[in-house]
C-alpha positions as CSV (number, residue, x, y, z in Angstrom):
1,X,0.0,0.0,0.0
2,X,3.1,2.5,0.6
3,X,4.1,1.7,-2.6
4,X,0.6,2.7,-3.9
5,X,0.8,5.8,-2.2
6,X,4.0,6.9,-3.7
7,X,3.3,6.3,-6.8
8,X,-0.4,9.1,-6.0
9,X,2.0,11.4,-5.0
10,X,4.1,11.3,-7.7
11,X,1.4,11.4,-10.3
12,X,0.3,14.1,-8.7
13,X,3.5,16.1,-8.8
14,X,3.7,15.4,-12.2
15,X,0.4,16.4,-13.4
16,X,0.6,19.4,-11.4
17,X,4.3,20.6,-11.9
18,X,3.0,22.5,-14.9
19,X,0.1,25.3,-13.9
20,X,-1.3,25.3,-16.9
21,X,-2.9,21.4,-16.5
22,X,-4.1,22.7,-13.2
23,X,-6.0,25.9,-14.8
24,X,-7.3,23.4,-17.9
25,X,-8.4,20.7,-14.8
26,X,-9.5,23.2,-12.1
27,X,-10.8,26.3,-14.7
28,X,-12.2,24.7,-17.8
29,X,-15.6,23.2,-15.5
30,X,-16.2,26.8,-14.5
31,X,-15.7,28.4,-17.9
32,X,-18.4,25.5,-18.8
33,X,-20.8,27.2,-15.8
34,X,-20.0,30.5,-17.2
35,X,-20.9,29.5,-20.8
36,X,-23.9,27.8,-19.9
37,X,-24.9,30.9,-17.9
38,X,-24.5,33.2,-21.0
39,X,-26.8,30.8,-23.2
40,X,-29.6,30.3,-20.4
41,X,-29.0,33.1,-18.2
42,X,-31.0,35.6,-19.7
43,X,-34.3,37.2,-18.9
44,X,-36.5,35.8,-21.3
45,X,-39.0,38.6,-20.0
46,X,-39.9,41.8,-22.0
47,X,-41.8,44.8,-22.0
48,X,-44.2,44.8,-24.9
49,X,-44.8,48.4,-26.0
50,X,-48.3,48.9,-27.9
51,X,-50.0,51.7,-28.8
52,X,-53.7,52.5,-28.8
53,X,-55.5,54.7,-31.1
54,X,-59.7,55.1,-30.0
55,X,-61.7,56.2,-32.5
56,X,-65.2,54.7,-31.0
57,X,-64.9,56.7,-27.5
58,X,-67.4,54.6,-25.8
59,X,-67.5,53.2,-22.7
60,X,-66.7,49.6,-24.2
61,X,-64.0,50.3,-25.5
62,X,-62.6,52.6,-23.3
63,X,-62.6,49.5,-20.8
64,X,-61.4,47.0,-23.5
65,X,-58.3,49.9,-23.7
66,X,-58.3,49.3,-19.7
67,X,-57.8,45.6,-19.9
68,X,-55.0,46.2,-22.1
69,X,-52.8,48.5,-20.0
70,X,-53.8,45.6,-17.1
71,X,-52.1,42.9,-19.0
72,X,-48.2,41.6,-17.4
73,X,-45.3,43.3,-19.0
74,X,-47.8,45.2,-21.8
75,X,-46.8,49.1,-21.9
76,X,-49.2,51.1,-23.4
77,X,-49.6,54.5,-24.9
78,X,-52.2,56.3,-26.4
79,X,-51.4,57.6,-29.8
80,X,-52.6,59.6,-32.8
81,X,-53.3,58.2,-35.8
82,X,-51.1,60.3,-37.6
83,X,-48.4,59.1,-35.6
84,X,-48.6,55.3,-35.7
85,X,-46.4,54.9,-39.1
86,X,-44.0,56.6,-37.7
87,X,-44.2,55.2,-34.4
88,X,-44.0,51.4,-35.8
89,X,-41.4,51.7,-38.6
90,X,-39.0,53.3,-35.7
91,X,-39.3,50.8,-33.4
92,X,-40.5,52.8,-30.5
93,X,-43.8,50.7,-30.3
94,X,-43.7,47.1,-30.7
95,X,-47.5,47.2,-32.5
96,X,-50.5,50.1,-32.6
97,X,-54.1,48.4,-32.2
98,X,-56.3,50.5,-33.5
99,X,-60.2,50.6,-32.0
100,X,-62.2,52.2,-35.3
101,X,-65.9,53.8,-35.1
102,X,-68.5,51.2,-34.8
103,X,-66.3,48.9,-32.5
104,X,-68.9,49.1,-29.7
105,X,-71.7,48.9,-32.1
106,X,-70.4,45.9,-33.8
107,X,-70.4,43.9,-30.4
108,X,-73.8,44.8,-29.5
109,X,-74.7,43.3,-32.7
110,X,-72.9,40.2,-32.1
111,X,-70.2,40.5,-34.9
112,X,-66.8,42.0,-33.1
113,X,-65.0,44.0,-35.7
114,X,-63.8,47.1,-36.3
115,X,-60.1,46.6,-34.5
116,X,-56.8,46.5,-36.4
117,X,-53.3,45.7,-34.9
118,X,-50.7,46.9,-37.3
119,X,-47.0,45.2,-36.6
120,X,-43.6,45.1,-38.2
121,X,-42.7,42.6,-36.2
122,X,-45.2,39.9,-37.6
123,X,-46.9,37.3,-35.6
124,X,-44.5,37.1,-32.3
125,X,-46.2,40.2,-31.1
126,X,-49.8,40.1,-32.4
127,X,-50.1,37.0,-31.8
128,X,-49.7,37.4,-28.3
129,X,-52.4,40.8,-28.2
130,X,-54.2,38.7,-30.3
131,X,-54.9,36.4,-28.0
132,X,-55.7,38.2,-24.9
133,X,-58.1,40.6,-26.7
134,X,-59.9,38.4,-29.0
135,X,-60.8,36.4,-25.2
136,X,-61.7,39.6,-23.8
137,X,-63.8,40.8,-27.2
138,X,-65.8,36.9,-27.5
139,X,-66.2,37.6,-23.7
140,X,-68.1,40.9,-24.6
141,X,-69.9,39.6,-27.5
142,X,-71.0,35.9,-25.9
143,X,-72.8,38.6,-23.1
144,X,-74.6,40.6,-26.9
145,X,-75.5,37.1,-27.6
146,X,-77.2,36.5,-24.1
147,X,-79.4,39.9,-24.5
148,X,-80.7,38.5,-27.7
149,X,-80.3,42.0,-29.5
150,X,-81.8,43.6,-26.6
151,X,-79.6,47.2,-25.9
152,X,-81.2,47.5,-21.8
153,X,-80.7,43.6,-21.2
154,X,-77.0,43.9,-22.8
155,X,-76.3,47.0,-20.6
156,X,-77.6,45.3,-17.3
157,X,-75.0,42.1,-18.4
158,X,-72.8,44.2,-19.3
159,X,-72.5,46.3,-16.3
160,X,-72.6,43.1,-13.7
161,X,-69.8,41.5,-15.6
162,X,-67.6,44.7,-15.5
163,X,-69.1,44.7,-11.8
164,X,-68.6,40.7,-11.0
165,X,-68.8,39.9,-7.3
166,X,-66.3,37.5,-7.3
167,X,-62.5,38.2,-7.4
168,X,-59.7,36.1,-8.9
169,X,-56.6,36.1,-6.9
170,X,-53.0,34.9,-8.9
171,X,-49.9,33.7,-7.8
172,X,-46.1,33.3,-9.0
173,X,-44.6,29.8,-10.1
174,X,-41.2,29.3,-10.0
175,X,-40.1,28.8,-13.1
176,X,-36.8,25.6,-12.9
177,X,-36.8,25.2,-16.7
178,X,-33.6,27.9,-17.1
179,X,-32.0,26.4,-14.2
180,X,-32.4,23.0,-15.5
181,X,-31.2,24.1,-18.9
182,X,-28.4,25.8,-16.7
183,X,-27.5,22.4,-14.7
184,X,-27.3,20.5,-18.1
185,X,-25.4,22.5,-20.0
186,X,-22.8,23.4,-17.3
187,X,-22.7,19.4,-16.4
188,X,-22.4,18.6,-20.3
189,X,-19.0,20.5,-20.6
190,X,-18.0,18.6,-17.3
191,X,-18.9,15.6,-18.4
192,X,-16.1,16.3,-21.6
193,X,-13.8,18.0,-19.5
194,X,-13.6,14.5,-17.1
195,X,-13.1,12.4,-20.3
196,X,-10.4,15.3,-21.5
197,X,-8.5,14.8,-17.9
198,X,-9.1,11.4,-17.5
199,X,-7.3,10.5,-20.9
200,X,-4.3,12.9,-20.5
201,X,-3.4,11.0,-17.1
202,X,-3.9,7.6,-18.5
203,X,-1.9,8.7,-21.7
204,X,1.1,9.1,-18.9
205,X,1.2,5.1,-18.6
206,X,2.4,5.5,-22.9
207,X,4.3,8.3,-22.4
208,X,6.1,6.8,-19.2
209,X,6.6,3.5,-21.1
210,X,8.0,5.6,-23.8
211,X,10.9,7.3,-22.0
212,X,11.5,4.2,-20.2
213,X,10.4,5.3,-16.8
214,X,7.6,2.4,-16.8
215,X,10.6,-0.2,-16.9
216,X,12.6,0.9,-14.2
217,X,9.8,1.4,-11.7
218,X,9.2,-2.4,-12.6
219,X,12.5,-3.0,-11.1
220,X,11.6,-1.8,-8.0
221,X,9.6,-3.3,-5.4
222,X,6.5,-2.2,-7.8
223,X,4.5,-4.3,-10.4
224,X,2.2,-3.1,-13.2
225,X,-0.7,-3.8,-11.4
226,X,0.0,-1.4,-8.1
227,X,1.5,1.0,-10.9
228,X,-1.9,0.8,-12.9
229,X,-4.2,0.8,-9.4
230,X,-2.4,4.0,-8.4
231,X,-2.8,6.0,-11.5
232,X,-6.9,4.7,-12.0
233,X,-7.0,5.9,-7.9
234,X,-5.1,9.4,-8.9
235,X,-7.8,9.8,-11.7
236,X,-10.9,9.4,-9.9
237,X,-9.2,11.5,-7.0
238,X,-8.6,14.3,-9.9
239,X,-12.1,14.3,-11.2
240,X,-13.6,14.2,-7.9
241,X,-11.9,17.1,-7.7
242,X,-13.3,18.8,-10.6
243,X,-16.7,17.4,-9.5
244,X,-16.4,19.0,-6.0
245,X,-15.4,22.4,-7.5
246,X,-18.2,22.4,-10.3
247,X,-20.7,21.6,-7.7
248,X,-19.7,24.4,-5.2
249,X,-19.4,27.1,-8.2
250,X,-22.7,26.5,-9.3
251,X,-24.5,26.0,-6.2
252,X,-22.8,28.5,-4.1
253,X,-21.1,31.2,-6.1
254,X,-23.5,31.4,-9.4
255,X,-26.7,30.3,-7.5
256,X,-27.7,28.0,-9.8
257,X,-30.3,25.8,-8.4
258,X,-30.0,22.2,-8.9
259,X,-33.6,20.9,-9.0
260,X,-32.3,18.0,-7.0
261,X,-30.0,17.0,-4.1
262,X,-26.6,17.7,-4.2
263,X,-25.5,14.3,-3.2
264,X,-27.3,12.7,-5.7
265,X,-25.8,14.7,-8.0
266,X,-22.5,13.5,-6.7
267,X,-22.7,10.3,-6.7
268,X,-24.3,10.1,-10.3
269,X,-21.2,12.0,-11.8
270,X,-18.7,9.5,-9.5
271,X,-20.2,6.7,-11.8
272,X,-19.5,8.6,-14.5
273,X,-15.9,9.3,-13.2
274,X,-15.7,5.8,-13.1
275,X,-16.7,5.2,-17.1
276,X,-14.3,7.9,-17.7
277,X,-11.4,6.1,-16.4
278,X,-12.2,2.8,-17.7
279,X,-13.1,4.4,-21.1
280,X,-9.8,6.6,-21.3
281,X,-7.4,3.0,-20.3
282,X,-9.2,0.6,-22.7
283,X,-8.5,3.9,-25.7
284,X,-4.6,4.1,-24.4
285,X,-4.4,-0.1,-24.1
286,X,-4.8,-0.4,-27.9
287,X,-2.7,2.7,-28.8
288,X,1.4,1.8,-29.8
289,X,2.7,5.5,-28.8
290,X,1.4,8.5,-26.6
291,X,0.2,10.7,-29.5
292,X,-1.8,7.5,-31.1
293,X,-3.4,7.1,-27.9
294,X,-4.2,11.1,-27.4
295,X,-5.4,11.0,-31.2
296,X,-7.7,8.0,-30.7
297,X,-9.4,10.0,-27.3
298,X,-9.7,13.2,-29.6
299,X,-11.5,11.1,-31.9
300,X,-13.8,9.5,-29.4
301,X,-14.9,12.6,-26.7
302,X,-15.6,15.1,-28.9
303,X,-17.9,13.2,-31.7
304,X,-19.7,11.4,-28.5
305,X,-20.0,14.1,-26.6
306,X,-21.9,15.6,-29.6
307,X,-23.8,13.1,-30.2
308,X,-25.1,12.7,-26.9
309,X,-26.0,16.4,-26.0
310,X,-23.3,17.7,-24.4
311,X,-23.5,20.9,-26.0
312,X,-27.2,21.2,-27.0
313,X,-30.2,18.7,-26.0
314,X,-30.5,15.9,-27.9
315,X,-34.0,15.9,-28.6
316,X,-32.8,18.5,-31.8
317,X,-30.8,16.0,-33.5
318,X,-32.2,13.1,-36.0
319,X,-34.2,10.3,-34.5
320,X,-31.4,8.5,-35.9
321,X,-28.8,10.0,-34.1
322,X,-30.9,9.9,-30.9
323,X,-31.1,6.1,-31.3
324,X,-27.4,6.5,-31.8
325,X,-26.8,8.1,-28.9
326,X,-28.4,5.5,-26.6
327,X,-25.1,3.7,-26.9
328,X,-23.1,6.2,-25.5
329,X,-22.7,6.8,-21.4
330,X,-23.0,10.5,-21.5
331,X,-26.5,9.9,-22.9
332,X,-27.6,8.0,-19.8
333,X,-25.9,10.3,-17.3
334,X,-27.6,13.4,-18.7
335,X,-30.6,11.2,-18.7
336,X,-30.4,10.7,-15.4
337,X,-29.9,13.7,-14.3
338,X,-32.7,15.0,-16.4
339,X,-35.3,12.4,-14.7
340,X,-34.1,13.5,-10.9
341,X,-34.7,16.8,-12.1
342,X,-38.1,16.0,-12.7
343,X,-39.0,14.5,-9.3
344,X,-38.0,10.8,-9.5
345,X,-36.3,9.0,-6.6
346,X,-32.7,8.0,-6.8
347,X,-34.0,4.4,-6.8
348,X,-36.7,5.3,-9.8
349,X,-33.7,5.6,-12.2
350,X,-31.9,2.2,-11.1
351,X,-31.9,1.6,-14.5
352,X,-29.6,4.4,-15.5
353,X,-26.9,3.8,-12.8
354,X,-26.7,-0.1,-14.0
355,X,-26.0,0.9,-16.8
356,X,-23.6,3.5,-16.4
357,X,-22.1,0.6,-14.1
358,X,-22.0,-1.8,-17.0
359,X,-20.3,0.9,-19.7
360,X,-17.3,1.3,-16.7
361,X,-17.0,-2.7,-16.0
362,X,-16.9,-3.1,-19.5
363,X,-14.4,-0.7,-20.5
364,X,-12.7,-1.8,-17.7
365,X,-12.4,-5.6,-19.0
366,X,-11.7,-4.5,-22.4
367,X,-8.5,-2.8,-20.8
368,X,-7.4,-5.7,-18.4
369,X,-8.0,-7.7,-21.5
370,X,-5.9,-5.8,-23.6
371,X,-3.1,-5.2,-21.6
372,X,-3.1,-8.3,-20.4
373,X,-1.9,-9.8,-24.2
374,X,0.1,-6.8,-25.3
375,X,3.4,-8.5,-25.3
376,X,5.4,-5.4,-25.2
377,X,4.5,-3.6,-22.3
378,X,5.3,-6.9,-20.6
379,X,2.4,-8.6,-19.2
380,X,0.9,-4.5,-18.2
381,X,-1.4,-5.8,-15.8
């Protein structure tokens, strides 16, 4: 076990002696947190600005101007007609609706017309004041309807429903969808940055081979196999790391709300550690030097984490490339994460984690395997 320990400390010296591989392990998951902040971190909440031109002057649509200024982030200012060209084409109002003579009238006869919303901006914007004020207009009209043409009985509806007894109260949901887009974007770029650190340590078993440094440990007290155990242990110690630090930046520093436990969190991405490692030996077991091993990793992150949605949700891509996807582990890690997100119980996604645990044994088989019949590192393991 001394021997084990050693050889941590060592690797760690090593990895470490340059202060750049500490920025790229330590700093690249919080650039990932600050990148995933700049795409979901804005307000997705505007001010619409409308304008209102009332020809009709009537008490109906004097209120119908009222409901208006009452809808959520809806600014409204009364124009002229003269001005609303100039108004829309410079941007300063987002649309004009436009109440002409014989609005009120129209309603009282049971066919609403004699509105206009004029728009550069097309249907983004009067769609939405479409909506609210058609509701409020078939409102009106479904109470013309009721009086059966009759002015007094319209009046008398008309004035209880302005009038209505009851009240409606509202409240304020929070809204977790940006912080779950948040979560999975920041833990996407981790999840690339762990296969990124994972395969530059286990490329150190080539490159140690390579200057010779491999063989003359052997001729020490140390085998492969305590040599191998310590640099898999320094691995997952390094990416716990970077799990650790992720976790605390976006919980603690960027407030970034996880949806779910921490721990669970934690213990979901230590699985994935644990893929990382086996995934990053069983690439460097079949390469012949360092950079064929480093080439074969570049070829196998970046393209996976792609695939898998790493960088954008997966539910974008080709229904092909989703069914793709399922055979990669960063799919069913995100998936996870995405279900405990959603309310389910750590033991509700059993699923996930056994098979997070089978992509890490297998990898992990492949590389005893491997290493086991490559003749010329000696019997590795």
């Amino acid at each position: 076990m001394k021997d084990v320990i050693w050889l941590i400390k060592n690797l760690f010296k090593v990895t470490f002696k340059d202060k750049k591989k500490l920025f790229f392990t330590v700093g690249l998951p919080i650039i990932g947190i600050l990148v995933s902040i700049l795409i979901y971190g804005g307000s997705n909440t505007s001010t619409l600005h409308v304008g209102i031109v009332n020809h009709d002057h009537s008490m109906i649509s004097s209120n119908t101007v009222k409901f208006i200024k009452g809808l959520d982030h809806v600014q409204v200012k009364e124009i002229k007609a003269a001005d609303v060209e100039d108004k829309v084409s410079s941007g300063q109002l987002d649309c004009v609706v436009t109440f002409d003579k014989g609005y009120t009238q129209s309603i009282q006869n049971g066919h609403p017309d004699h509105v206009n919303i004029v728009s550069i901006k097309g249907a983004t914007v009067t769609g939405f004041v479409k909506s609210y004020l058609n509701q409020y207009i078939d409102n009106i009209n479904d109470l013309s309807l009721a009086g059966k043409g009759d002015q007094e009985t319209f009046h008398r509806l008309y004035t209880d429903y302005q009038q209505a007894p009851f009240k409606m109260t509202t409240g304020t949901l929070n809204d977790t969808s940006k912080n779950n887009d948040m979560t999975y974007q920041a833990i996407g770029f981790l999840l690339m940055f762990m296969l990124i650190a994972a395969g530059n340590l286990s490329s150190m078993i080539t490159q140690e081979k390579e200057g010779r440094t491999y063989f003359r440990l052997l001729s020490t007290p140390i085998d492969s196999k305590k040599y191998v155990l310590s640099n898999i242990i320094t691995n997952l110690l390094i990416m716990i790391g970077q799990i650790i630090v992720t976790l605390i930046f976006m919980t603690k520093v960027f407030h970034i709300q996880l949806s779910m436990p921490v721990w669970e969190m934690f213990v979901t991405l230590i699985l994935f550690a644990l893929v990382a490692v086996g995934l990053s030996l069983a690439v460097i077991a079949f390469a012949t030097s360092s950079a064929a091993g480093n080439a074969m990793l570049n070829l196998i992150v970046t393209p996976s984490c792609l695939l898998s949605g790493c960088f954008f949700p997966s539910g974008i891509m080709p229904e092909t490339v989703q069914k793709i996807a399922h055979f990669l582990p960063q799919t069913w890690l995100l998936d996870t994460i995405d279900k405990l997100q959603q309310g389910q119980h750590f033991s509700q996604v059993y699923l996930n984690i056994f098979i997070l645990l089978a992509f890490a044994c297998a990898f992990f088989l492949i590389a005893v395997y491997k290493f086991g019949r490559n003749n010329n590192v000696n019997n590795f393991i």
